[in-house]
mmCIF file of the N, C-alpha and C atoms, coordinates in Angstrom:
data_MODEL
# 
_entry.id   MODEL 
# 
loop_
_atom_site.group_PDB 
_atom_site.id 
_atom_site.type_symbol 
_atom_site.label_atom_id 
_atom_site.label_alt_id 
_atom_site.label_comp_id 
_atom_site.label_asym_id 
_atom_site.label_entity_id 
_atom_site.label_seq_id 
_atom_site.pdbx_PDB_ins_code 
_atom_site.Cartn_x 
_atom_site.Cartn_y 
_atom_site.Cartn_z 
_atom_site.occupancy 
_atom_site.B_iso_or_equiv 
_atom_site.pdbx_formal_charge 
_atom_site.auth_seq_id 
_atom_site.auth_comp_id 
_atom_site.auth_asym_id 
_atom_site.auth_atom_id 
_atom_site.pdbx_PDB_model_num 
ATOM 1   N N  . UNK A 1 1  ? 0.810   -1.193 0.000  1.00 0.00 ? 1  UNK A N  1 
ATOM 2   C CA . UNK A 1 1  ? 0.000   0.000  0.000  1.00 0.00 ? 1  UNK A CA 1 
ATOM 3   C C  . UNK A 1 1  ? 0.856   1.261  0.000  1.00 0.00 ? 1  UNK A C  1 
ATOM 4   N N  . UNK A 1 2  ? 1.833   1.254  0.105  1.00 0.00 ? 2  UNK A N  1 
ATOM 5   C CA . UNK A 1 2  ? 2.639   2.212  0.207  1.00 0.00 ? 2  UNK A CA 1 
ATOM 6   C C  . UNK A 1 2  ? 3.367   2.589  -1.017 1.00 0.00 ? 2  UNK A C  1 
ATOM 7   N N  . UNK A 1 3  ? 3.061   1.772  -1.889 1.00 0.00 ? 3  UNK A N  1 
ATOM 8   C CA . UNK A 1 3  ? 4.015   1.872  -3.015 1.00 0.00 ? 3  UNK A CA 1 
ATOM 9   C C  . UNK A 1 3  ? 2.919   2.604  -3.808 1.00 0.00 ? 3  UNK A C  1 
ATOM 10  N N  . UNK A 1 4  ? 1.464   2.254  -3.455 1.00 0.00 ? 4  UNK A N  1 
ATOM 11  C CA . UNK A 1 4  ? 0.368   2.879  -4.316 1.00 0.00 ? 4  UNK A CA 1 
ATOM 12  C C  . UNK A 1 4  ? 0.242   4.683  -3.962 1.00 0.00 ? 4  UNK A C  1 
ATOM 13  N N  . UNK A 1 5  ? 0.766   4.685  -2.583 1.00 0.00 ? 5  UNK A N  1 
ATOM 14  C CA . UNK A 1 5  ? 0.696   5.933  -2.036 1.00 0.00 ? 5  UNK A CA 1 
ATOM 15  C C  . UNK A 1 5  ? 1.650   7.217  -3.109 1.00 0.00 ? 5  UNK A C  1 
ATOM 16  N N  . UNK A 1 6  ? 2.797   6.642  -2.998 1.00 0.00 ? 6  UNK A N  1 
ATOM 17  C CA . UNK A 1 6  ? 4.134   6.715  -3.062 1.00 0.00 ? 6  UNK A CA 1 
ATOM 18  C C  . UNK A 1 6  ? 4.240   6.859  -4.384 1.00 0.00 ? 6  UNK A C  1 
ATOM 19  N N  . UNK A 1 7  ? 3.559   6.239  -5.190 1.00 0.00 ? 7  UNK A N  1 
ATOM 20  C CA . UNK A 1 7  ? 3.401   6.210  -6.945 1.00 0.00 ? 7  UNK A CA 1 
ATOM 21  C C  . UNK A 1 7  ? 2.490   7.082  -7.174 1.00 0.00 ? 7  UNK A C  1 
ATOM 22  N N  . UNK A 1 8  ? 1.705   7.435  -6.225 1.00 0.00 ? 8  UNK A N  1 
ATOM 23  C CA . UNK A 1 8  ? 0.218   8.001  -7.266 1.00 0.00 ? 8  UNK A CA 1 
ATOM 24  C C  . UNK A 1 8  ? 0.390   9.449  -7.158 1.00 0.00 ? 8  UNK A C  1 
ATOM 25  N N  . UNK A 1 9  ? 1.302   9.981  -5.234 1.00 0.00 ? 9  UNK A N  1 
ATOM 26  C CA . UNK A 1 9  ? 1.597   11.762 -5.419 1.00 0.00 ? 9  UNK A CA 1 
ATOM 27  C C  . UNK A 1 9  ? 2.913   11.688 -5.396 1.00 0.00 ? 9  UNK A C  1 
ATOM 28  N N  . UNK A 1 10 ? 3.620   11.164 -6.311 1.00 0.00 ? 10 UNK A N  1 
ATOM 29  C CA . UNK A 1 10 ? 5.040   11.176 -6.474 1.00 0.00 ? 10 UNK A CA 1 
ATOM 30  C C  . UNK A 1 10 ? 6.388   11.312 -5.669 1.00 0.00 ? 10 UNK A C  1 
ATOM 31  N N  . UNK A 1 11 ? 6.029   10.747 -4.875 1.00 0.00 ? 11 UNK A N  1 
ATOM 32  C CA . UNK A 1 11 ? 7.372   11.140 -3.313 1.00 0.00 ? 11 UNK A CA 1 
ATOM 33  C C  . UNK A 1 11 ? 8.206   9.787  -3.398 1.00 0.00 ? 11 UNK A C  1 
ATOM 34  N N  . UNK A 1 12 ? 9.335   10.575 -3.506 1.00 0.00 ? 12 UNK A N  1 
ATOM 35  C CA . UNK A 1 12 ? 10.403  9.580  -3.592 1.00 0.00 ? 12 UNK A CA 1 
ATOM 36  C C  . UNK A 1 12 ? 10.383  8.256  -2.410 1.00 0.00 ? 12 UNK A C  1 
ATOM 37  N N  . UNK A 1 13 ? 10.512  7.283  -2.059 1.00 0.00 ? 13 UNK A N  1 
ATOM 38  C CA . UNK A 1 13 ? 11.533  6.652  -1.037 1.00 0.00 ? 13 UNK A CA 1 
ATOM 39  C C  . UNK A 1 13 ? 11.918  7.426  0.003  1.00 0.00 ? 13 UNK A C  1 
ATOM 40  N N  . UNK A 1 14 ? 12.803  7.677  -0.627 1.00 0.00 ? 14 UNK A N  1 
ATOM 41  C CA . UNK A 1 14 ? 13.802  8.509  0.174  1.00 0.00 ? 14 UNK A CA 1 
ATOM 42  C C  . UNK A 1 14 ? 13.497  9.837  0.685  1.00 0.00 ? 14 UNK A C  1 
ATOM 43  N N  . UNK A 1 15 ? 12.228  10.627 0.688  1.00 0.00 ? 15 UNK A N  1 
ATOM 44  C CA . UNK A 1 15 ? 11.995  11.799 0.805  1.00 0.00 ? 15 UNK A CA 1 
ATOM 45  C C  . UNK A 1 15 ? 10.765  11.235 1.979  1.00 0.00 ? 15 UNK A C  1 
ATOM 46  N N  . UNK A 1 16 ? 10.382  10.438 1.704  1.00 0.00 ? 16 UNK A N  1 
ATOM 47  C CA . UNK A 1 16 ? 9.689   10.365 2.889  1.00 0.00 ? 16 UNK A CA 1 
ATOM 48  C C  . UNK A 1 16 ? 10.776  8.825  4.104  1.00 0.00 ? 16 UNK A C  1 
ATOM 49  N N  . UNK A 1 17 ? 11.736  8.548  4.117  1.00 0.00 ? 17 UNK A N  1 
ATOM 50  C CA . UNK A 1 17 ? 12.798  8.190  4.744  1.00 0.00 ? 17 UNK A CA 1 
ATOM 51  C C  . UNK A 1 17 ? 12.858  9.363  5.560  1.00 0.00 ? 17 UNK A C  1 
ATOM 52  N N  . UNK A 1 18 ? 13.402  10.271 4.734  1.00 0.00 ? 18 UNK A N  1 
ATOM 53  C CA . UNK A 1 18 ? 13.935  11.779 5.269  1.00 0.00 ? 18 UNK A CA 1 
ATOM 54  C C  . UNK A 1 18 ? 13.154  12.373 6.606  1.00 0.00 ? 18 UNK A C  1 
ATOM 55  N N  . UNK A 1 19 ? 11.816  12.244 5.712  1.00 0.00 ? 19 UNK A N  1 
ATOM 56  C CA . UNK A 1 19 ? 11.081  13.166 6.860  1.00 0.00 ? 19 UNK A CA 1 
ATOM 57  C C  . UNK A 1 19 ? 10.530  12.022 8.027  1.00 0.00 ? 19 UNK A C  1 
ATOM 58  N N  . UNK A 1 20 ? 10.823  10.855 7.585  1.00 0.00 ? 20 UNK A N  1 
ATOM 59  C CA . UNK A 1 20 ? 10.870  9.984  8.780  1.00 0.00 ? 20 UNK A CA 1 
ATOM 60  C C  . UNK A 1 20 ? 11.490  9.742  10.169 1.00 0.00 ? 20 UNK A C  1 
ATOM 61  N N  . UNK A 1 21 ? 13.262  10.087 9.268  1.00 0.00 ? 21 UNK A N  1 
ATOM 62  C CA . UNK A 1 21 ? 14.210  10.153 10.180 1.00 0.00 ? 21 UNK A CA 1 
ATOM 63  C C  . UNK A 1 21 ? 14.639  8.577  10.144 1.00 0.00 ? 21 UNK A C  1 
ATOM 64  N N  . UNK A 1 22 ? 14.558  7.969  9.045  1.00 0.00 ? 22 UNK A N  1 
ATOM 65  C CA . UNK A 1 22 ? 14.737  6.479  8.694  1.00 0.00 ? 22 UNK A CA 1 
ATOM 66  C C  . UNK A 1 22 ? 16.188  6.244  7.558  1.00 0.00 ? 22 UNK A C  1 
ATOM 67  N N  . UNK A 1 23 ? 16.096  4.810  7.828  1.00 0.00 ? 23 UNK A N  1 
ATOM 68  C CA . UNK A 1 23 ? 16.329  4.972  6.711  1.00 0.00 ? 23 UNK A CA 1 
ATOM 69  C C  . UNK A 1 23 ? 15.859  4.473  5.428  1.00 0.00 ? 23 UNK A C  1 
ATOM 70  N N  . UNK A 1 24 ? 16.360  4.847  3.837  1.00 0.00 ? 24 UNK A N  1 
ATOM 71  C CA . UNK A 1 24 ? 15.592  4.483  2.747  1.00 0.00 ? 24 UNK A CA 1 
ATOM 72  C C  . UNK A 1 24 ? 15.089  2.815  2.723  1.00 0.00 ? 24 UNK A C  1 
ATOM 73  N N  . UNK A 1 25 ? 16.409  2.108  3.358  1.00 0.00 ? 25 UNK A N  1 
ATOM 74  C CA . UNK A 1 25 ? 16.148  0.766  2.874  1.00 0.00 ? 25 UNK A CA 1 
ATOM 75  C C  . UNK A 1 25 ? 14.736  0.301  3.670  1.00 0.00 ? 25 UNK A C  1 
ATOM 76  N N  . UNK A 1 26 ? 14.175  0.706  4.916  1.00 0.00 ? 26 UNK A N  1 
ATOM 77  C CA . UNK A 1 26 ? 13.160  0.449  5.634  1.00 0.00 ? 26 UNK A CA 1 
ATOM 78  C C  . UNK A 1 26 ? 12.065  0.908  4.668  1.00 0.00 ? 26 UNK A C  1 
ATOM 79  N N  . UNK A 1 27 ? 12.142  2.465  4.223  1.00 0.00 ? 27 UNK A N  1 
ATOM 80  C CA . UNK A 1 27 ? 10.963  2.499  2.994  1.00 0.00 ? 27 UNK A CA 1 
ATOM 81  C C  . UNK A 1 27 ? 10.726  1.477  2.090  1.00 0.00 ? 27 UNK A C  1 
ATOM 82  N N  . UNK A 1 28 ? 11.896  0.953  1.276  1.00 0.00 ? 28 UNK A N  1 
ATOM 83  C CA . UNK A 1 28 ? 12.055  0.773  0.337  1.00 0.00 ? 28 UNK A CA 1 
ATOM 84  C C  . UNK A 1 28 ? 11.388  -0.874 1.021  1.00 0.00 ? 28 UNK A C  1 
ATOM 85  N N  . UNK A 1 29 ? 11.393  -1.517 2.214  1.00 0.00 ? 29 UNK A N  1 
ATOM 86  C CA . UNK A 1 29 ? 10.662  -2.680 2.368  1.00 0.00 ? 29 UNK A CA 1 
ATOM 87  C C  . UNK A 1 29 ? 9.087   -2.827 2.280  1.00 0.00 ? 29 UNK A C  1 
ATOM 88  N N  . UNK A 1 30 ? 8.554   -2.038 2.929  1.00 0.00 ? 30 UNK A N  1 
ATOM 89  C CA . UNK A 1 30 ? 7.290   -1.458 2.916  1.00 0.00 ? 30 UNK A CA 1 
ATOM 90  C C  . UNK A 1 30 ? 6.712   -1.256 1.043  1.00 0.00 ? 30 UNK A C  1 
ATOM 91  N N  . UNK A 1 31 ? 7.889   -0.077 0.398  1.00 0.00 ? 31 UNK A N  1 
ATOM 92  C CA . UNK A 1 31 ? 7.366   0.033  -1.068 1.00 0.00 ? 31 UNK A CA 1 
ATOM 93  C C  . UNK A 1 31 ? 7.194   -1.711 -1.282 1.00 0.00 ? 31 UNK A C  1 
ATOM 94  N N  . UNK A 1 32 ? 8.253   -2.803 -1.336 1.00 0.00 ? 32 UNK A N  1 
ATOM 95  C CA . UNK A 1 32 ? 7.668   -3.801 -1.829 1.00 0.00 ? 32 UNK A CA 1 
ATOM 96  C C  . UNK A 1 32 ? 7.229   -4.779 -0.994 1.00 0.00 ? 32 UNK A C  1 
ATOM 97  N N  . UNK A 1 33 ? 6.370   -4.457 -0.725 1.00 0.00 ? 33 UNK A N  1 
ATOM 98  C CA . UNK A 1 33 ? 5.252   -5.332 0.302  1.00 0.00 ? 33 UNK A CA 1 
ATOM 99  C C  . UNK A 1 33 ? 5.595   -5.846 2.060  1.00 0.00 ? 33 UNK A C  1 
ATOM 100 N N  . UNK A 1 34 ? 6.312   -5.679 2.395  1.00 0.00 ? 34 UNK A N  1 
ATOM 101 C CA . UNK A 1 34 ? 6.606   -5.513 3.796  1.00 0.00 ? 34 UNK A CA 1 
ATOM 102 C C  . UNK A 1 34 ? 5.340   -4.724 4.310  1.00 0.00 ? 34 UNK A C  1 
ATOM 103 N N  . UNK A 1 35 ? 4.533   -5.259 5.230  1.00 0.00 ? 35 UNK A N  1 
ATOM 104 C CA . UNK A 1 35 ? 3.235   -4.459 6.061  1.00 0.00 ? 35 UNK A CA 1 
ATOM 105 C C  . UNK A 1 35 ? 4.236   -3.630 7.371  1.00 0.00 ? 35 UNK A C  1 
ATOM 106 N N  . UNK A 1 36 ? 4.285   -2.504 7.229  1.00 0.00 ? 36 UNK A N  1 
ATOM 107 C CA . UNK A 1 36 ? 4.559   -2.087 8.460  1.00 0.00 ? 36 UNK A CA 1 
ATOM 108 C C  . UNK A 1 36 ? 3.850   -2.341 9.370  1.00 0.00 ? 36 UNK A C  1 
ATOM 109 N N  . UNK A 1 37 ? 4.924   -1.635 10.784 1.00 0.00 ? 37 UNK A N  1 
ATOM 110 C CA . UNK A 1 37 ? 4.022   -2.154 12.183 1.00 0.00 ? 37 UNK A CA 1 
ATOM 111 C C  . UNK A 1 37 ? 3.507   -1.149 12.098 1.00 0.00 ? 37 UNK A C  1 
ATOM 112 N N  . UNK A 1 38 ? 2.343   -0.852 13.165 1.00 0.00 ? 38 UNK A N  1 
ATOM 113 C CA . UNK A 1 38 ? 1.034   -0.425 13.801 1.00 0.00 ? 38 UNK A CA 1 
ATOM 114 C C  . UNK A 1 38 ? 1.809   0.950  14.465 1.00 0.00 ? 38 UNK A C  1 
ATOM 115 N N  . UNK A 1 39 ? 3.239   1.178  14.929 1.00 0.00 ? 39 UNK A N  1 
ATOM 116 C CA . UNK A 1 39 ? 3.760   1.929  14.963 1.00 0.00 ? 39 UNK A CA 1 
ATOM 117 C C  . UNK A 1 39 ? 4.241   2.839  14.067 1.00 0.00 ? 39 UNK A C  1 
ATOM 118 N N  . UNK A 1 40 ? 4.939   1.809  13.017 1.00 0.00 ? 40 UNK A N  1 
ATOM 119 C CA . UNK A 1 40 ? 5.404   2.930  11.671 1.00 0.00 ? 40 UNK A CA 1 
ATOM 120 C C  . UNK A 1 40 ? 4.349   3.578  10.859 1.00 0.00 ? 40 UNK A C  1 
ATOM 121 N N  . UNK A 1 41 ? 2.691   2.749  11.043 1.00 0.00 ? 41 UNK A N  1 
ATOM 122 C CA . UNK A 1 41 ? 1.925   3.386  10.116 1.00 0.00 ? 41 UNK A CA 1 
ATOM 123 C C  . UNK A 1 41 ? 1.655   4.955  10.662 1.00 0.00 ? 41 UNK A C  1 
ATOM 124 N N  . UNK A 1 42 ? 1.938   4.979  11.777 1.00 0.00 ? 42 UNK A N  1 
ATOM 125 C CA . UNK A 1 42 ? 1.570   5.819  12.344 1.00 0.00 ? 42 UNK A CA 1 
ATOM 126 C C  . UNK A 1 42 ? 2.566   7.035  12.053 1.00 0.00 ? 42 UNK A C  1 
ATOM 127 N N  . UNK A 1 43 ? 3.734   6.913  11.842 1.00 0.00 ? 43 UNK A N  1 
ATOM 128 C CA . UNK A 1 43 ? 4.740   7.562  11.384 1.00 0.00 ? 43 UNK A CA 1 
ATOM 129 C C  . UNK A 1 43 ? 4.707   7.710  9.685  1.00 0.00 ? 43 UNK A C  1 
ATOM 130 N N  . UNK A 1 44 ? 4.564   6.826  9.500  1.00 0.00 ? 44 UNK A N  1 
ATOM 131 C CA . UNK A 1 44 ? 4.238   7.148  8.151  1.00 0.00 ? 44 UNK A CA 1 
ATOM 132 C C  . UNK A 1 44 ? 3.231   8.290  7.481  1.00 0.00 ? 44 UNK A C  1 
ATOM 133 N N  . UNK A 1 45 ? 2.360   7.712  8.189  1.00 0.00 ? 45 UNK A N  1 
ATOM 134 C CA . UNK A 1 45 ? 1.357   8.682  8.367  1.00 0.00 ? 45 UNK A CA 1 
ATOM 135 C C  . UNK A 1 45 ? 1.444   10.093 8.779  1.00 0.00 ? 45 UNK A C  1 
ATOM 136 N N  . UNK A 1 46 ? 2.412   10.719 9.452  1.00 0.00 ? 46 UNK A N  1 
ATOM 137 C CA . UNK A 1 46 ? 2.828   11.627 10.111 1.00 0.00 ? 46 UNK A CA 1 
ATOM 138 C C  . UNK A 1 46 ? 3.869   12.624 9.375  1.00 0.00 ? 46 UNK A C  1 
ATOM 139 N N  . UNK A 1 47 ? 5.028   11.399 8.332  1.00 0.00 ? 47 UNK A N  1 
ATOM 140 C CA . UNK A 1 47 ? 5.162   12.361 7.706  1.00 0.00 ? 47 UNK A CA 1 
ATOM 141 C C  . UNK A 1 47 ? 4.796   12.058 6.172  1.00 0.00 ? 47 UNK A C  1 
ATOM 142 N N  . UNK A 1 48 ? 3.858   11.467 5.973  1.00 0.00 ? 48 UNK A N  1 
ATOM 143 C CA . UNK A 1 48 ? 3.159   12.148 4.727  1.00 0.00 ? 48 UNK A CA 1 
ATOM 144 C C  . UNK A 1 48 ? 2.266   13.262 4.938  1.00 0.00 ? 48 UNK A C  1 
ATOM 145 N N  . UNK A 1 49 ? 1.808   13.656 6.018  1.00 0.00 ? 49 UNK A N  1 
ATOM 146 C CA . UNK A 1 49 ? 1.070   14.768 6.677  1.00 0.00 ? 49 UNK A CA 1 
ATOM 147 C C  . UNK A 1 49 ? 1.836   16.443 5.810  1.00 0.00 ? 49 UNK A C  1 
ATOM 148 N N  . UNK A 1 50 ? 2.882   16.109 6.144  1.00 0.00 ? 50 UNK A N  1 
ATOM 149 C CA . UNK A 1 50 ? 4.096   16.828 6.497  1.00 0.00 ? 50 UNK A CA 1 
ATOM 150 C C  . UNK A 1 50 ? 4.549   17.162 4.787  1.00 0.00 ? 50 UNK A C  1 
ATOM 151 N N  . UNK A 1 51 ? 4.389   15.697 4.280  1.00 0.00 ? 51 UNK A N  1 
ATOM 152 C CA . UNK A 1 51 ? 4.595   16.198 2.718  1.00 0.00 ? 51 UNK A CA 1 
ATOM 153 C C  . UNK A 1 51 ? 3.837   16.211 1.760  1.00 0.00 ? 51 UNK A C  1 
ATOM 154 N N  . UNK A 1 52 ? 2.701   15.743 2.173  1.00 0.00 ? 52 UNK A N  1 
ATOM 155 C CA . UNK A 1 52 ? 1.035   16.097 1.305  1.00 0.00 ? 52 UNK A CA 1 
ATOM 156 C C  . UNK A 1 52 ? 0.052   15.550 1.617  1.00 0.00 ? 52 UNK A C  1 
ATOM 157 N N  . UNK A 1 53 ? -0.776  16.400 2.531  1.00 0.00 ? 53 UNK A N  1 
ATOM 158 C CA . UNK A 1 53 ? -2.050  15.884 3.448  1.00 0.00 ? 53 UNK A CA 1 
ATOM 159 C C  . UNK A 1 53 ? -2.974  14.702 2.828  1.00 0.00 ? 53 UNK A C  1 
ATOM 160 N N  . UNK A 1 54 ? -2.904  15.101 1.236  1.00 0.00 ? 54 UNK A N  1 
ATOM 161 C CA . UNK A 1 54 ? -3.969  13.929 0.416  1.00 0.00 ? 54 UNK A CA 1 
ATOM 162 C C  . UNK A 1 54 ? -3.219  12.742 0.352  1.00 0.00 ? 54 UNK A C  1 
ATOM 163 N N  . UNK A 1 55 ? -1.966  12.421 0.529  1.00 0.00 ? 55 UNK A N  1 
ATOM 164 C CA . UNK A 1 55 ? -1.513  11.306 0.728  1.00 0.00 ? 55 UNK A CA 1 
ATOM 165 C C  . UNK A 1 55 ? -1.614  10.748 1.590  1.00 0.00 ? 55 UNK A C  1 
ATOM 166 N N  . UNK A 1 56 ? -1.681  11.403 2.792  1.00 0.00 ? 56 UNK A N  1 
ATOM 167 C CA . UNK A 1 56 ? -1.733  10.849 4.297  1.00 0.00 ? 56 UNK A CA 1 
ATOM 168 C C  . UNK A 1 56 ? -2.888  9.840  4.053  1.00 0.00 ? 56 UNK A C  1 
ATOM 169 N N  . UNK A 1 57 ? -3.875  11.240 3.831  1.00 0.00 ? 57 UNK A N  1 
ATOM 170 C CA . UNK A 1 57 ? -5.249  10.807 4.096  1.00 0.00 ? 57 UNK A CA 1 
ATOM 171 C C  . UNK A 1 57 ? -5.452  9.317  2.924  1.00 0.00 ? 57 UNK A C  1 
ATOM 172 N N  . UNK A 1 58 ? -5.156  9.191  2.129  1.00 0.00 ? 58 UNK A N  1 
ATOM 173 C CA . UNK A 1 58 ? -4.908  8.296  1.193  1.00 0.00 ? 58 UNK A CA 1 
ATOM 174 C C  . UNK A 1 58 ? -4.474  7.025  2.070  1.00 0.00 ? 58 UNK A C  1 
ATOM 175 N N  . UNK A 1 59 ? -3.526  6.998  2.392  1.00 0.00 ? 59 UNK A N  1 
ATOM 176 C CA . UNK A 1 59 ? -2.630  5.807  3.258  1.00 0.00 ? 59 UNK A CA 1 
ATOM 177 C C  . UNK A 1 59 ? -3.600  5.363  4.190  1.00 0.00 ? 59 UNK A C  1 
ATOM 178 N N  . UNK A 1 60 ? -3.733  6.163  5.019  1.00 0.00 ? 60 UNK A N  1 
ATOM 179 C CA . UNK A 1 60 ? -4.428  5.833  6.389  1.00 0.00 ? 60 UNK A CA 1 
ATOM 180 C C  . UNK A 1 60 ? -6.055  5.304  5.524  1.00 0.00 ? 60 UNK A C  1 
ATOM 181 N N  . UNK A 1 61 ? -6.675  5.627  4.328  1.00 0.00 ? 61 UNK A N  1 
ATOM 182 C CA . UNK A 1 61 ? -7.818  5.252  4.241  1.00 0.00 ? 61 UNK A CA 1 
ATOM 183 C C  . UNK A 1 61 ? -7.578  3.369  3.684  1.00 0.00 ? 61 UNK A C  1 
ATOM 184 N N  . UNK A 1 62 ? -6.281  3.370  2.830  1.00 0.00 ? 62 UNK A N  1 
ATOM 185 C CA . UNK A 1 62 ? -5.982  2.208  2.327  1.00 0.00 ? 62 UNK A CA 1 
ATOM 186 C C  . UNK A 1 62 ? -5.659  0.860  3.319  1.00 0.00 ? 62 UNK A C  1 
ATOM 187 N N  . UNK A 1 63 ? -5.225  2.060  4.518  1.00 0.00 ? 63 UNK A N  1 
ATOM 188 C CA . UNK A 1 63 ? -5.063  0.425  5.652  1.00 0.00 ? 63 UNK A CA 1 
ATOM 189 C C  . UNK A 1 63 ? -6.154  0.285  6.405  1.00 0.00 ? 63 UNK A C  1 
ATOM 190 N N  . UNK A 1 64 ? -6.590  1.213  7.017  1.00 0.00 ? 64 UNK A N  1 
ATOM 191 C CA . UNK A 1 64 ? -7.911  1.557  7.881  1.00 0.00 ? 64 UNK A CA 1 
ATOM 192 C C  . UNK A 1 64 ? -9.412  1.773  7.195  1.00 0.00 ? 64 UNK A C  1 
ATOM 193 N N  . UNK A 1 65 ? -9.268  1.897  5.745  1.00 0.00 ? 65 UNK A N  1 
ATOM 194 C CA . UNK A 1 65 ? -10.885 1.334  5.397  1.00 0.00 ? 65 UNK A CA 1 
ATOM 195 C C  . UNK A 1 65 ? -11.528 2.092  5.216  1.00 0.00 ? 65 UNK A C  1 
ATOM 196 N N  . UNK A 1 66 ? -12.685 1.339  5.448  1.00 0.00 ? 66 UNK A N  1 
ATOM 197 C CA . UNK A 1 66 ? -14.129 2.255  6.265  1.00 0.00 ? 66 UNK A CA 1 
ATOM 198 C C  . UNK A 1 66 ? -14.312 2.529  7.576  1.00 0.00 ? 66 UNK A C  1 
ATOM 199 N N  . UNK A 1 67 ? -13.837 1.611  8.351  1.00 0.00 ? 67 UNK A N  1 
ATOM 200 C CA . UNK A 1 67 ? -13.150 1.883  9.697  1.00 0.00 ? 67 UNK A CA 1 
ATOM 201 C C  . UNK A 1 67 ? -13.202 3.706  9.923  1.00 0.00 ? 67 UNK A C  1 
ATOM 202 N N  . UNK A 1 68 ? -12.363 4.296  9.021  1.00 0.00 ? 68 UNK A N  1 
ATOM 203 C CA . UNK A 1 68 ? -12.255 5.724  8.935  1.00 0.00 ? 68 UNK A CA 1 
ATOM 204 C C  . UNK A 1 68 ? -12.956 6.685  8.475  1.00 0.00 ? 68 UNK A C  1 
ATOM 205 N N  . UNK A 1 69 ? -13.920 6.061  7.780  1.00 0.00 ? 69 UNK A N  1 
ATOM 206 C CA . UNK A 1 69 ? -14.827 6.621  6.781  1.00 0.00 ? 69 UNK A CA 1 
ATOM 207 C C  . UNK A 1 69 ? -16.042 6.935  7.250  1.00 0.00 ? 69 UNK A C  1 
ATOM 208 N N  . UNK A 1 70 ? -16.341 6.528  8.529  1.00 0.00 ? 70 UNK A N  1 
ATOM 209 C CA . UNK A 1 70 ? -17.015 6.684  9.458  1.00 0.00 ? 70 UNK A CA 1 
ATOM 210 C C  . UNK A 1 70 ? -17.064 7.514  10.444 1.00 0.00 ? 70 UNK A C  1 
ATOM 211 N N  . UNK A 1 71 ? -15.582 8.188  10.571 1.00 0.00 ? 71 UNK A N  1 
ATOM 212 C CA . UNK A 1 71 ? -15.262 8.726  12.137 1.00 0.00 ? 71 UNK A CA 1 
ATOM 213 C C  . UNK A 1 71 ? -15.819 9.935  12.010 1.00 0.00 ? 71 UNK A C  1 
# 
C-alpha cells in the first residue's frame, strides 16, 4: 500500500525516509510489500502529513478502510 501511495503523489523513497528520520532501505521494504508495524503506520502517516495531506489521508484510508470513513 505504500508503493500505491508513493506512486500516485510522487514522493520519492527517500523523501519520505527523510522526513521519517529512517532509513531508505526500511521504505524501500514497505514500497515492496513488507506491512509495516502499527507503529510505523503511524509515522508514516505523520510524515506524509508533512509532505502532502492527500496522501496521508490516502494511506491511512488504504489500511484503515471504512473503519475511517465513518469517524
Amino acid at each position: 500500500m505504500s508503493k500505491q501511495v508513493l506512486d500516485r503523489y510522487a514522493i520519492p523513497q527517500n523523501q519520505l525516509a527523510v522526513a521519517m528520520g529512517i532509513s531508505r532501505a526500511n521504505v524501500g521494504r514497505w514500497y515492496h510489500g513488507l506491512d509495516p508495524s502499527a507503529e510505523n503506520i503511524v509515522g508514516i502517516t505523520q510524515a506524509l502529513r508533512s509532505l502532502n495531506p492527500e496522501a496521508a489521508k490516502t494511506f491511512v484510508y488504504l489500511y484503515l478502510g471504512d473503519l475511517v470513513s465513518d469517524a
